[in-house]
N, CA, C and O atoms as CSV, one atom per row, in Angstrom:
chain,resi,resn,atom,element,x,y,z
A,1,UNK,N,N,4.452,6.430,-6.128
A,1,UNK,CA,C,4.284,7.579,-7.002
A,1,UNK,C,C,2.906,7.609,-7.649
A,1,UNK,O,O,2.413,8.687,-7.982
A,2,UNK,N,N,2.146,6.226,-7.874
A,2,UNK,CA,C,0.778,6.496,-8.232
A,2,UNK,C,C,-0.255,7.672,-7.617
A,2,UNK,O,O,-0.883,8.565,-8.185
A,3,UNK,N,N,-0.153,7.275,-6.204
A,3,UNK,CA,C,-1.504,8.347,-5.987
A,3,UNK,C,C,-0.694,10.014,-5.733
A,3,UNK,O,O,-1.338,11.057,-5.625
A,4,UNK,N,N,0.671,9.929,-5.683
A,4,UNK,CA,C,1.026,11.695,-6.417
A,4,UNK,C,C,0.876,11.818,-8.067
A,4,UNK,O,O,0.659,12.946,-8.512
A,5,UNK,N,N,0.935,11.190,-8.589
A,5,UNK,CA,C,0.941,11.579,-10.336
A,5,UNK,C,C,-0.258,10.820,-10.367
A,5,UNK,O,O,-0.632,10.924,-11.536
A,6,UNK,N,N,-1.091,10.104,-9.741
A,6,UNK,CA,C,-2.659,10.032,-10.446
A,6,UNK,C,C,-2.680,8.796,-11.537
A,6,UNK,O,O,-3.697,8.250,-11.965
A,7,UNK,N,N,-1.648,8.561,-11.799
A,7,UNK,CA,C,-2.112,7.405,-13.163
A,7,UNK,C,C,-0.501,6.474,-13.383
A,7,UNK,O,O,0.613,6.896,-13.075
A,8,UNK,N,N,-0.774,5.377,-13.888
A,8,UNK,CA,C,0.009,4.881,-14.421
A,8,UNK,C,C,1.330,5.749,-15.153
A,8,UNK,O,O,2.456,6.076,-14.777
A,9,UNK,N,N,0.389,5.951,-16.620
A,9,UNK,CA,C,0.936,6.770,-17.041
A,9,UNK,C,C,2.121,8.193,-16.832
A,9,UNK,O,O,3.244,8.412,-17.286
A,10,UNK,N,N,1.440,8.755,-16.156
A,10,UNK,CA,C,2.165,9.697,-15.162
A,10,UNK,C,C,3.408,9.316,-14.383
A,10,UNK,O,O,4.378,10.066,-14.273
A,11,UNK,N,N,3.319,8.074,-13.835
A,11,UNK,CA,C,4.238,7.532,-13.025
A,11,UNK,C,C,5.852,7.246,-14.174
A,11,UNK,O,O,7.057,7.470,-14.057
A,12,UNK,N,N,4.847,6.579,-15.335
A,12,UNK,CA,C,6.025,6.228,-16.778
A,12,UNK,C,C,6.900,7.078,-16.999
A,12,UNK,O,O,8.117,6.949,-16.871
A,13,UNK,N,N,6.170,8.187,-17.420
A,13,UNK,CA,C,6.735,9.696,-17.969
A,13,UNK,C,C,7.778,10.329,-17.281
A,13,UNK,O,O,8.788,10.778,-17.823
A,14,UNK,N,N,7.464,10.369,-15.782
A,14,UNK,CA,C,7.942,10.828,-14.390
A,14,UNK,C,C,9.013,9.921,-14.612
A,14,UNK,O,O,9.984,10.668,-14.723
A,15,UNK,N,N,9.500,8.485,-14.773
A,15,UNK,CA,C,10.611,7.750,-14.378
A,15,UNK,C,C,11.195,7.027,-15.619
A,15,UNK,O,O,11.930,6.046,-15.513
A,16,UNK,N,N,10.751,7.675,-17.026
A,16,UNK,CA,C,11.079,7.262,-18.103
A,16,UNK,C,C,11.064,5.679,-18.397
A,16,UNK,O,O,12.029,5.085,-18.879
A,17,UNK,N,N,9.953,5.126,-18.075
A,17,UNK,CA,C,9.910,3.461,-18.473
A,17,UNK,C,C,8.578,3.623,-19.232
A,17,UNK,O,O,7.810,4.573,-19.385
A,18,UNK,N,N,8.586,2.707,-19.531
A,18,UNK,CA,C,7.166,2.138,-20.514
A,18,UNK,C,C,5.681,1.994,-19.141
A,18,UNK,O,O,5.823,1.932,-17.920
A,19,UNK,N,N,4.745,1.983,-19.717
A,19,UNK,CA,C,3.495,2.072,-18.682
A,19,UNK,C,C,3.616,0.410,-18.773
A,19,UNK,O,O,3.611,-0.137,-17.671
A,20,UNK,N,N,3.712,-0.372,-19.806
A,20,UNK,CA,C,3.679,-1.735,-18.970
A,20,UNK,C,C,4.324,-2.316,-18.013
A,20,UNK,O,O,3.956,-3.294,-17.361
A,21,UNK,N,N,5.788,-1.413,-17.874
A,21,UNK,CA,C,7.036,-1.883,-16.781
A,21,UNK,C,C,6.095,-1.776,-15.890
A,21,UNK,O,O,5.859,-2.786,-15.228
A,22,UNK,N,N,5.219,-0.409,-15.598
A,22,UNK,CA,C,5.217,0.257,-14.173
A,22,UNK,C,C,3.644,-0.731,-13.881
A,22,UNK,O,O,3.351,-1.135,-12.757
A,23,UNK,N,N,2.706,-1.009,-15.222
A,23,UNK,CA,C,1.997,-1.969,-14.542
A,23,UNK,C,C,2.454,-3.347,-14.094
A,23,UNK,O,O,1.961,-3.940,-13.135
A,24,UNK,N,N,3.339,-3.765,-14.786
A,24,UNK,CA,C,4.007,-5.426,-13.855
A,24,UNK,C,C,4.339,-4.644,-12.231
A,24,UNK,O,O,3.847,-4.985,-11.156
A,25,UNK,N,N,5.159,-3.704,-12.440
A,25,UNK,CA,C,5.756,-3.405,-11.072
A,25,UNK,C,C,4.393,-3.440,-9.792
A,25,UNK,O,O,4.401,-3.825,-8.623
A,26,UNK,N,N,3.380,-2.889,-10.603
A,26,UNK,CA,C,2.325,-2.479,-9.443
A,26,UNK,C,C,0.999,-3.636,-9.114
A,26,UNK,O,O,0.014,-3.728,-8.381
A,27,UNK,N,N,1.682,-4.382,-10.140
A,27,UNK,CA,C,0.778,-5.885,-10.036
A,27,UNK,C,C,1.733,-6.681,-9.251
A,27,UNK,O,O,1.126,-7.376,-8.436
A,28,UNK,N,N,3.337,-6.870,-9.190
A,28,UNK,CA,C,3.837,-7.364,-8.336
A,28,UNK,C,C,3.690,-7.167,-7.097
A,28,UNK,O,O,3.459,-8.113,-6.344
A,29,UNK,N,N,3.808,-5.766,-6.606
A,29,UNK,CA,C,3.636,-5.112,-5.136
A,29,UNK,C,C,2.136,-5.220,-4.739
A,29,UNK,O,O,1.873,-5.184,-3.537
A,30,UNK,N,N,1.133,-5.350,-5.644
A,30,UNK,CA,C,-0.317,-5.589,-5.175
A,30,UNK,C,C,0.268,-7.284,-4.610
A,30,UNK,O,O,0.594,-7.440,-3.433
A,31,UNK,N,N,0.318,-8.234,-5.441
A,31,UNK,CA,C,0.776,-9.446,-4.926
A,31,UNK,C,C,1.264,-9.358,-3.560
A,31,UNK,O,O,0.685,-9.832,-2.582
A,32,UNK,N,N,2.586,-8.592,-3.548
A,32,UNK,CA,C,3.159,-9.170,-2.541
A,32,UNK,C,C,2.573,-8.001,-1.090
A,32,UNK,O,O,2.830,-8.302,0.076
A,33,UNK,N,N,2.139,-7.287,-1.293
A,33,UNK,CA,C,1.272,-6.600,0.135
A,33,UNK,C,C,0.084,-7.769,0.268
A,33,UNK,O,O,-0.006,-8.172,1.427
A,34,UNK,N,N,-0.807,-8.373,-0.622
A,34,UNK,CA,C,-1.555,-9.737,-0.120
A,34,UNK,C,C,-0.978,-10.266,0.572
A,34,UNK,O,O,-1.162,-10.214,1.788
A,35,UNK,N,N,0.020,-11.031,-0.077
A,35,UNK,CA,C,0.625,-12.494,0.906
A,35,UNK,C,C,1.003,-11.498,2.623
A,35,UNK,O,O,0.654,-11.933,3.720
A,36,UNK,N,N,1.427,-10.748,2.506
A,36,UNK,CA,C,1.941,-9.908,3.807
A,36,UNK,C,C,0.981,-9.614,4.841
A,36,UNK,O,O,1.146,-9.756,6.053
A,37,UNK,N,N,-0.263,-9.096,4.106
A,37,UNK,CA,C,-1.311,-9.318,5.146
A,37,UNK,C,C,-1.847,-10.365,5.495
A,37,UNK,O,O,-1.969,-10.647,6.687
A,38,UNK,N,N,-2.280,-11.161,4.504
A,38,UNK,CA,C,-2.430,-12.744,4.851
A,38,UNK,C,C,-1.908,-13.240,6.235
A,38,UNK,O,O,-2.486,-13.683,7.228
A,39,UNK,N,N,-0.561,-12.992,5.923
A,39,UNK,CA,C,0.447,-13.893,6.725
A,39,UNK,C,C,0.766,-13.261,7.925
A,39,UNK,O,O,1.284,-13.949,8.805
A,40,UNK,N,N,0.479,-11.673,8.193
A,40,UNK,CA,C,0.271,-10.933,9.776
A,40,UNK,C,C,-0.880,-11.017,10.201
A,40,UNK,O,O,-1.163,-11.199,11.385
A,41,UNK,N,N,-1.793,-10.877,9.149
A,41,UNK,CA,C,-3.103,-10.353,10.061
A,41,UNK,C,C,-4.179,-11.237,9.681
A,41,UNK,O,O,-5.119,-11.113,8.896
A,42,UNK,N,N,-3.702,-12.385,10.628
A,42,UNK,CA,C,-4.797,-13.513,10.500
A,42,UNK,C,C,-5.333,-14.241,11.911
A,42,UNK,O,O,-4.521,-14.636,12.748
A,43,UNK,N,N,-6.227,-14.327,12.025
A,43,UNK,CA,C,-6.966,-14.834,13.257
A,43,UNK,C,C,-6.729,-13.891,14.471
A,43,UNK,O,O,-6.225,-14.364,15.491
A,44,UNK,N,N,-7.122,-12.382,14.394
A,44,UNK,CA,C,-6.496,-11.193,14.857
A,44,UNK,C,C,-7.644,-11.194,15.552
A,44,UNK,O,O,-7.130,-11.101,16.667
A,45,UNK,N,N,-9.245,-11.239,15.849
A,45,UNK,CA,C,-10.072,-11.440,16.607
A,45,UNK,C,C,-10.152,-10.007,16.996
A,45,UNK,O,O,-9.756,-10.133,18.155
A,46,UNK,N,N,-10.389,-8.686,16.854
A,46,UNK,CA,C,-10.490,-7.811,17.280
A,46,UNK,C,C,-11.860,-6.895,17.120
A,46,UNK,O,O,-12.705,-7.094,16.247
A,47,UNK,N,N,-11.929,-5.742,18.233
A,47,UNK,CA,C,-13.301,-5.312,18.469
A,47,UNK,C,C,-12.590,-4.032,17.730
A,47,UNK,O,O,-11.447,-3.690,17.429
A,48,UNK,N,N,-13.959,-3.510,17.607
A,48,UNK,CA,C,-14.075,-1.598,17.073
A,48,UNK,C,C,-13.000,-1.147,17.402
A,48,UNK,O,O,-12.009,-0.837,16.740
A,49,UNK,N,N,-13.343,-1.098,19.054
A,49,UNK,CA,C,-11.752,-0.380,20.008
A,49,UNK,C,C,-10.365,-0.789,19.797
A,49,UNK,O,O,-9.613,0.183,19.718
A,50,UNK,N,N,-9.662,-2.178,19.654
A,50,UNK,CA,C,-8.598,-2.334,19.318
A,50,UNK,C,C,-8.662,-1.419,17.712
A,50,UNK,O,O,-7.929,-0.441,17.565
A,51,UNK,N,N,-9.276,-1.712,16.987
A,51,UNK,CA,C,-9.117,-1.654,15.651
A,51,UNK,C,C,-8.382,0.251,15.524
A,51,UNK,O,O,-7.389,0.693,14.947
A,52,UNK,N,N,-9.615,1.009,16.488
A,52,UNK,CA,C,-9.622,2.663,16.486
A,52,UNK,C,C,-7.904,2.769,17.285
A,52,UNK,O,O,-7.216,3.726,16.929
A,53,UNK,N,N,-7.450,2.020,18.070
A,53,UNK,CA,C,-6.392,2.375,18.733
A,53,UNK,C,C,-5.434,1.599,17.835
A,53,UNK,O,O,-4.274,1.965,18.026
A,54,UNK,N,N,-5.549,0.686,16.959
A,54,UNK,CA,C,-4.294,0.975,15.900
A,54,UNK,C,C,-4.119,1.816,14.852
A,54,UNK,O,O,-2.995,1.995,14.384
A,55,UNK,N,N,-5.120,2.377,14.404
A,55,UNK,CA,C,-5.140,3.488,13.545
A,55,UNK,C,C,-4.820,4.364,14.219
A,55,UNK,O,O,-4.028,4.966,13.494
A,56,UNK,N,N,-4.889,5.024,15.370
A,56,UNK,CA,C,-4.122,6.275,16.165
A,56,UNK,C,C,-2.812,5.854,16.469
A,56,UNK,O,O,-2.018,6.795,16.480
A,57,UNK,N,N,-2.330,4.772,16.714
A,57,UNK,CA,C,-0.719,5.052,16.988
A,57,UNK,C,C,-0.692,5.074,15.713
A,57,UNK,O,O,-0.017,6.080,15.492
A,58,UNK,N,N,-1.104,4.440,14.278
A,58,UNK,CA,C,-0.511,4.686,13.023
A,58,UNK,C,C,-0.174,5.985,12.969
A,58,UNK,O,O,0.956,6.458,13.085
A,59,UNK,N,N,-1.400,6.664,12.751
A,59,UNK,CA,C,-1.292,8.044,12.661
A,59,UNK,C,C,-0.147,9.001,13.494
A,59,UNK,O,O,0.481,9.963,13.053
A,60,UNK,N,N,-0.109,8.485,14.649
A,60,UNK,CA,C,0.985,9.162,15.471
A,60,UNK,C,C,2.339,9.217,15.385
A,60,UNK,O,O,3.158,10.097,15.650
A,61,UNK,N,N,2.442,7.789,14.842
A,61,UNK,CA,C,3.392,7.376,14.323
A,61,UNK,C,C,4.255,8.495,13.067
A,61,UNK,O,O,5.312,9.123,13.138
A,62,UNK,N,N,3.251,8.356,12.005
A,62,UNK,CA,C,3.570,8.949,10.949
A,62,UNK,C,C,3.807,10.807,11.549
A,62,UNK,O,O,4.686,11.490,11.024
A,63,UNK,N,N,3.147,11.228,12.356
A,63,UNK,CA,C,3.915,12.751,12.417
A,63,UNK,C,C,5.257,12.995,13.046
A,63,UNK,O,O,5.900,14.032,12.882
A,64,UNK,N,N,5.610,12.044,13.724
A,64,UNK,CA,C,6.787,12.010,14.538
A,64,UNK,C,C,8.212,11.696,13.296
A,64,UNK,O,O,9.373,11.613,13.697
């Protein structure tokens, strides 16, 4: 809900909690998307071209 309502704040108001709930919440999920990439995308060795052809199935992905 951050980058639709733009702010912390916004997000609070929108789901009736306090802005510090929603900053622990978004300091937890920053945490745990680290460890996640860490732990997939390591020693991945890749050129330009792999890189451009996972961003297009992403993308493809997402309209389907």
């Amino acid at each position: 809900m951050i980058p639709e309502k733009g702010s912390i704040r916004g997000v609070a108001r929108a789901n009736n909690h306090d802005k510090d709930t929603i900053r622990r919440w978004v300091e937890v999920a920053g945490a745990h998307a680290k460890e996640v990439t860490s732990y997939f995308l390591k020693d991945l060795n890749l050129d330009k071209v792999e890189v451009d052809e996972i961003w297009s199935y992403i993308k493809k992905s997402k309209r389907t």
